[in-house]
N, CA, C and O atoms as a GROMACS GRO file, in nm:
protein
  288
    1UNK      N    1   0.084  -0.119   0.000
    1UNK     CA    2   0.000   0.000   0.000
    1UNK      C    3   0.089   0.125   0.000
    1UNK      O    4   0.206   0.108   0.032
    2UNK      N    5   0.055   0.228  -0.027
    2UNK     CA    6   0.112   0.336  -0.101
    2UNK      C    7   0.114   0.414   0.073
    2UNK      O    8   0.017   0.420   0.149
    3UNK      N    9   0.271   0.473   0.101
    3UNK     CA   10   0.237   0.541   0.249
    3UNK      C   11   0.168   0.655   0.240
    3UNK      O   12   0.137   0.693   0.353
    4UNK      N   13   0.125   0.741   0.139
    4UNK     CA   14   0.048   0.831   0.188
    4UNK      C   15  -0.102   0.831   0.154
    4UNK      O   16  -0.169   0.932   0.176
    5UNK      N   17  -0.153   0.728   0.104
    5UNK     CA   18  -0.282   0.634   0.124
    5UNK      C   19  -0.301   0.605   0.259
    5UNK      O   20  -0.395   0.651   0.325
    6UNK      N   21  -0.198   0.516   0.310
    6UNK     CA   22  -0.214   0.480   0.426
    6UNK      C   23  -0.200   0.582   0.533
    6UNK      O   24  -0.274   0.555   0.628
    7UNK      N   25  -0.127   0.695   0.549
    7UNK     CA   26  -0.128   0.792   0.638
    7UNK      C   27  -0.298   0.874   0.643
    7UNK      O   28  -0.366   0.901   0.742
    8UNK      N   29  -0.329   0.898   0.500
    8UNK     CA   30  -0.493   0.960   0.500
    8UNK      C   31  -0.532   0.882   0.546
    8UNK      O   32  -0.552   0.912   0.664
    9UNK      N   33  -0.567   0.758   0.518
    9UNK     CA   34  -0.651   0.609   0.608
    9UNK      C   35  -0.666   0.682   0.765
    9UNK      O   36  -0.760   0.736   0.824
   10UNK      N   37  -0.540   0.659   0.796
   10UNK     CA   38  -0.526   0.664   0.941
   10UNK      C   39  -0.585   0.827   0.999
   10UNK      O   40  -0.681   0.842   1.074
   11UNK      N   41  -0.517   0.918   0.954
   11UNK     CA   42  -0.594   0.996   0.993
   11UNK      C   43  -0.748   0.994   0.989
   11UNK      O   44  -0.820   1.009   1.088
   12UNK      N   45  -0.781   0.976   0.882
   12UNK     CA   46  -0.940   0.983   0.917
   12UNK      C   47  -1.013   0.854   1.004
   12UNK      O   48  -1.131   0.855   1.039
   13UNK      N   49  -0.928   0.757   1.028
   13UNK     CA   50  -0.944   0.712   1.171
   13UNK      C   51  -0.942   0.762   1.260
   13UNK      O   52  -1.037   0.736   1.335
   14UNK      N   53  -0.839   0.859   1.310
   14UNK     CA   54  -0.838   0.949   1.404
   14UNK      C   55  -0.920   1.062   1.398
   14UNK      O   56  -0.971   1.107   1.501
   15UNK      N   57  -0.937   1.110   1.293
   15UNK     CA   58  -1.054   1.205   1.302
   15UNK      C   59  -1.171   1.158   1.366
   15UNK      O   60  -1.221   1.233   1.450
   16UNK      N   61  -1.244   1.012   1.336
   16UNK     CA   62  -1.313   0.986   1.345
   16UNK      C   63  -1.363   0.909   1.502
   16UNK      O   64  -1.475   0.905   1.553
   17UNK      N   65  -1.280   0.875   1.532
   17UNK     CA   66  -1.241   0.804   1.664
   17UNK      C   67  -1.312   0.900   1.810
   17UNK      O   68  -1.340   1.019   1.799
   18UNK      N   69  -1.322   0.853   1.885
   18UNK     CA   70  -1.403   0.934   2.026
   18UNK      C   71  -1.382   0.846   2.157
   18UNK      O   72  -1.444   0.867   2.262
   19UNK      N   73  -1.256   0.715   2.133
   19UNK     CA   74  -1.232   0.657   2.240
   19UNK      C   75  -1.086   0.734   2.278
   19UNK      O   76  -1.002   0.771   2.196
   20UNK      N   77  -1.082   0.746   2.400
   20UNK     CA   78  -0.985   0.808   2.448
   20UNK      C   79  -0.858   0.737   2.459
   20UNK      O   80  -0.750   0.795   2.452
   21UNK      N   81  -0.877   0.569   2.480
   21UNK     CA   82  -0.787   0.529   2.509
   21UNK      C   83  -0.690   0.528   2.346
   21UNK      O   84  -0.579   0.580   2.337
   22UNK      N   85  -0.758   0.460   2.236
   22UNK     CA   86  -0.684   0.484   2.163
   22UNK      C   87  -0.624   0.652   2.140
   22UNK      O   88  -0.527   0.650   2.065
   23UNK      N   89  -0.644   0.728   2.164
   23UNK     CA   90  -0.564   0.799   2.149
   23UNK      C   91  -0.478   0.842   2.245
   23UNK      O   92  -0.432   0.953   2.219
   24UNK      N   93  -0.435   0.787   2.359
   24UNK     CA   94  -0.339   0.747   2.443
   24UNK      C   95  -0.262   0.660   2.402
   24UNK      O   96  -0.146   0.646   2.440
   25UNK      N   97  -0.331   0.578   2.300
   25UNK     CA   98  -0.223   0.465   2.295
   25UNK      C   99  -0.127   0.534   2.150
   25UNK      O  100  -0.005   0.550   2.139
   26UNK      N  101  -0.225   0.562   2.064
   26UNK     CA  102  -0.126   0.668   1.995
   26UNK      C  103  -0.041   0.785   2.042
   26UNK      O  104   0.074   0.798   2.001
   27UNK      N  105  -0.096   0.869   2.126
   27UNK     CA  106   0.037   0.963   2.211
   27UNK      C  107   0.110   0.876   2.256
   27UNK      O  108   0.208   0.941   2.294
   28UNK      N  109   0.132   0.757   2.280
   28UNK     CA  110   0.234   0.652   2.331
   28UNK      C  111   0.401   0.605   2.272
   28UNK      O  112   0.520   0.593   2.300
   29UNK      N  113   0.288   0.590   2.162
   29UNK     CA  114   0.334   0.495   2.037
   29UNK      C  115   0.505   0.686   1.991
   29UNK      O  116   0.627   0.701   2.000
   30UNK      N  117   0.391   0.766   1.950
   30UNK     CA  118   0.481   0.872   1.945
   30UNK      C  119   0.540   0.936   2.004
   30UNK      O  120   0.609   1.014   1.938
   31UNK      N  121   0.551   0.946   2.142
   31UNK     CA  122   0.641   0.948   2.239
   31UNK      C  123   0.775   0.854   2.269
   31UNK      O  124   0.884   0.894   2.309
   32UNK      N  125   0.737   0.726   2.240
   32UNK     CA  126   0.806   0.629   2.242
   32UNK      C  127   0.954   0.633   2.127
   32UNK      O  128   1.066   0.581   2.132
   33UNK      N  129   0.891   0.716   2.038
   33UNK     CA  130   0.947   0.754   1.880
   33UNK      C  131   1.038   0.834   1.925
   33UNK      O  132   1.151   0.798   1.894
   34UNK      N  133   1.032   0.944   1.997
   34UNK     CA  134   1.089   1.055   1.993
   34UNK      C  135   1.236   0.987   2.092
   34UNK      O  136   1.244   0.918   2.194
   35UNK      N  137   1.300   1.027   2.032
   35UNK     CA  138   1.394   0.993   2.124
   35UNK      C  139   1.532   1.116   2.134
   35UNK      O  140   1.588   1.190   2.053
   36UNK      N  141   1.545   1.086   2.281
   36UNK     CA  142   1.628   1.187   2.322
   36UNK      C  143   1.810   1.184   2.321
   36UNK      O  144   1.876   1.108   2.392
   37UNK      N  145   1.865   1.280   2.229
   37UNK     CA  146   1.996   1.279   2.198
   37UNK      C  147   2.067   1.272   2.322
   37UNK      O  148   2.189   1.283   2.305
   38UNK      N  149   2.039   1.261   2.423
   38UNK     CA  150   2.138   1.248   2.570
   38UNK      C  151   2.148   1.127   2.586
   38UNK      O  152   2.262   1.088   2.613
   39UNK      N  153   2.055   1.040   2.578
   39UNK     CA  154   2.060   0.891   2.581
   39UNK      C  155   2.141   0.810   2.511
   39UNK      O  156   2.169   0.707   2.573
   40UNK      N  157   2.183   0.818   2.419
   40UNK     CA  158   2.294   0.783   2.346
   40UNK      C  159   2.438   0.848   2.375
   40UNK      O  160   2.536   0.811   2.310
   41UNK      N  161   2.446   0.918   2.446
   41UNK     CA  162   2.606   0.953   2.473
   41UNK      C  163   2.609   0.878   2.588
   41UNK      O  164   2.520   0.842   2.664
   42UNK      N  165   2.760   0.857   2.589
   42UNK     CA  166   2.855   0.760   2.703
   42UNK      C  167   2.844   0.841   2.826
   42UNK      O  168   2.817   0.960   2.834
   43UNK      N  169   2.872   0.742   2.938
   43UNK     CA  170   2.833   0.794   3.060
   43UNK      C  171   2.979   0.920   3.015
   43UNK      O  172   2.931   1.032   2.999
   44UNK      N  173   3.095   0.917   2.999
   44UNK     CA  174   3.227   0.998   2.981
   44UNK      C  175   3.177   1.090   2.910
   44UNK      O  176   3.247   1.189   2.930
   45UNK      N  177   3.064   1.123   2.812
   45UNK     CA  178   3.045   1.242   2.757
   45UNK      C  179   2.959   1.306   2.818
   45UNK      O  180   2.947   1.429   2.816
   46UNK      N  181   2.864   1.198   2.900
   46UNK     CA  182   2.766   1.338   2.999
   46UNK      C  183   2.804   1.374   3.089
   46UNK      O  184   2.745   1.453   3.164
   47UNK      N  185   2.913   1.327   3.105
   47UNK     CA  186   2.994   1.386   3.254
   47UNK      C  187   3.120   1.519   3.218
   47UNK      O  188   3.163   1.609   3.290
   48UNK      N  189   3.143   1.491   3.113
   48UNK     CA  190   3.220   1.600   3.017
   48UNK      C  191   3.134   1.760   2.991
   48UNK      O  192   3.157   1.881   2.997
   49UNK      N  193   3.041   1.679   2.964
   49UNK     CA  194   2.873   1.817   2.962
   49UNK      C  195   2.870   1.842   3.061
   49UNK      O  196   2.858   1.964   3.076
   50UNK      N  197   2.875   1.784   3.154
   50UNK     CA  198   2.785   1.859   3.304
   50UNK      C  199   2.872   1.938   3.354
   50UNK      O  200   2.846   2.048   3.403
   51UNK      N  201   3.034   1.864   3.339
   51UNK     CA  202   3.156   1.971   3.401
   51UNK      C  203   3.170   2.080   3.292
   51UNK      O  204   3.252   2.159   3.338
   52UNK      N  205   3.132   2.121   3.178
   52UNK     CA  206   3.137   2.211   3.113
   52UNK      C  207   3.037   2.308   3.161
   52UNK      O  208   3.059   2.428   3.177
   53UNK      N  209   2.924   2.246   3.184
   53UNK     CA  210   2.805   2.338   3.246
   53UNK      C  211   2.848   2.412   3.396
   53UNK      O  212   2.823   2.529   3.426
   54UNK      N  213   2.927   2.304   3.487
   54UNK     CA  214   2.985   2.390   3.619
   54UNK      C  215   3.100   2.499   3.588
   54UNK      O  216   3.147   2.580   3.668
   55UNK      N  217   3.128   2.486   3.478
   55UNK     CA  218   3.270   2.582   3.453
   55UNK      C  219   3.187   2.715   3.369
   55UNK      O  220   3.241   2.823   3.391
   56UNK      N  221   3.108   2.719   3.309
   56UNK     CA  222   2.983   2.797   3.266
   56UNK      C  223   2.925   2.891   3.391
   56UNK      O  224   2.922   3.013   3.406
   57UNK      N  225   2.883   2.782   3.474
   57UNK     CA  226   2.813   2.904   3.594
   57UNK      C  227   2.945   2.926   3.696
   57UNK      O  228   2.908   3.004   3.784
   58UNK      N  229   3.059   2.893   3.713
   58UNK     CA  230   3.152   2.979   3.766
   58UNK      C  231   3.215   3.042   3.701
   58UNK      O  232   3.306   3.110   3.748
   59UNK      N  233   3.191   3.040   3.597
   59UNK     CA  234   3.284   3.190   3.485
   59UNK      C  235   3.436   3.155   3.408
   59UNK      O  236   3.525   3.220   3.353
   60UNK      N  237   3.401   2.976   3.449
   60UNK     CA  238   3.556   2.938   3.382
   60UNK      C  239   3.531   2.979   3.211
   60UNK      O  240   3.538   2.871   3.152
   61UNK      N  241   3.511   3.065   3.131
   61UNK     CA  242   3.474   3.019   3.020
   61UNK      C  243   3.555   3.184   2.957
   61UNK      O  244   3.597   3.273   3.030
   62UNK      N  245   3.555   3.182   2.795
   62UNK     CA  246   3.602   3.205   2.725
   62UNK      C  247   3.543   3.309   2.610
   62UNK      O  248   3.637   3.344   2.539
   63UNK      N  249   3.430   3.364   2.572
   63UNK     CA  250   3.407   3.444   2.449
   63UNK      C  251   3.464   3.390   2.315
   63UNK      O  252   3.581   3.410   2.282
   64UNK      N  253   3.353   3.304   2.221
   64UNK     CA  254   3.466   3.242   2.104
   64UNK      C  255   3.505   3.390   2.035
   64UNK      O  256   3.597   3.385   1.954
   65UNK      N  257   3.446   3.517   2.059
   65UNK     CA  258   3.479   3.597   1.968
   65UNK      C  259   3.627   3.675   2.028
   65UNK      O  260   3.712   3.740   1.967
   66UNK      N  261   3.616   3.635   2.178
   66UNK     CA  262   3.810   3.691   2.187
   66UNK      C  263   3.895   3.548   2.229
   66UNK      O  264   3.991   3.536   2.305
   67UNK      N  265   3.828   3.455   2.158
   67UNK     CA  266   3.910   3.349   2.119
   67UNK      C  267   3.983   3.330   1.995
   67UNK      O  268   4.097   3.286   1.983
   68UNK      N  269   3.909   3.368   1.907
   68UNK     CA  270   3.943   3.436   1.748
   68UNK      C  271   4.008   3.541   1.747
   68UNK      O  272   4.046   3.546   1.630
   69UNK      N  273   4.044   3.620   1.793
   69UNK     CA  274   4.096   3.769   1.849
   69UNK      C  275   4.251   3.705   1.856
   69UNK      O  276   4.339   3.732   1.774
   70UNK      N  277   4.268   3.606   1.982
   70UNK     CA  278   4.385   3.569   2.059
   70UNK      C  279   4.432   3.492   1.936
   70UNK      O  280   4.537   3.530   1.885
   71UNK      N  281   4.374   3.398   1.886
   71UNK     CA  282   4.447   3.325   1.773
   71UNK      C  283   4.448   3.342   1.637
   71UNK      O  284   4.480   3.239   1.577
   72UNK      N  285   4.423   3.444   1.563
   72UNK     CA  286   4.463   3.545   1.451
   72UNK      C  287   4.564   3.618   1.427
   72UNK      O  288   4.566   3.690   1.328
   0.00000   0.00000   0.00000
């Protein structure tokens, strides 16, 4: 079947629909989809992020524009 046959199908299932649960079970289904780019990095890179984030709120940090300045 052709996917955007089948995507109209479905929507007008959903249009049509008035049970709640299926459409829980679809917010499910697409939630489930979404997936979050933090989850895939190594425990060594979120720990690399987070100490970048503490050096951020104590002011360890840098301006890339007088970083470019210094090395030009």
């Amino acid at each position: 079947m052709d996917i955007q046959l089948e995507k109209l199908e479905l929507i007008k299932l959903l249009a049509d629909t008035e049970n709640p649960a299926i459409l829980k079970s679809i917010r499910k289904i697409f939630k489930k989809e979404q997936k979050d780019w933090w989850d895939d990095l190594t425990d060594e890179q979120k720990a690399e992020i987070e100490e970048g984030e503490r050096q951020i709120e104590r002011g360890e940090f840098i301006l890339y524009e007088d970083m470019m300045k210094k090395y030009r």
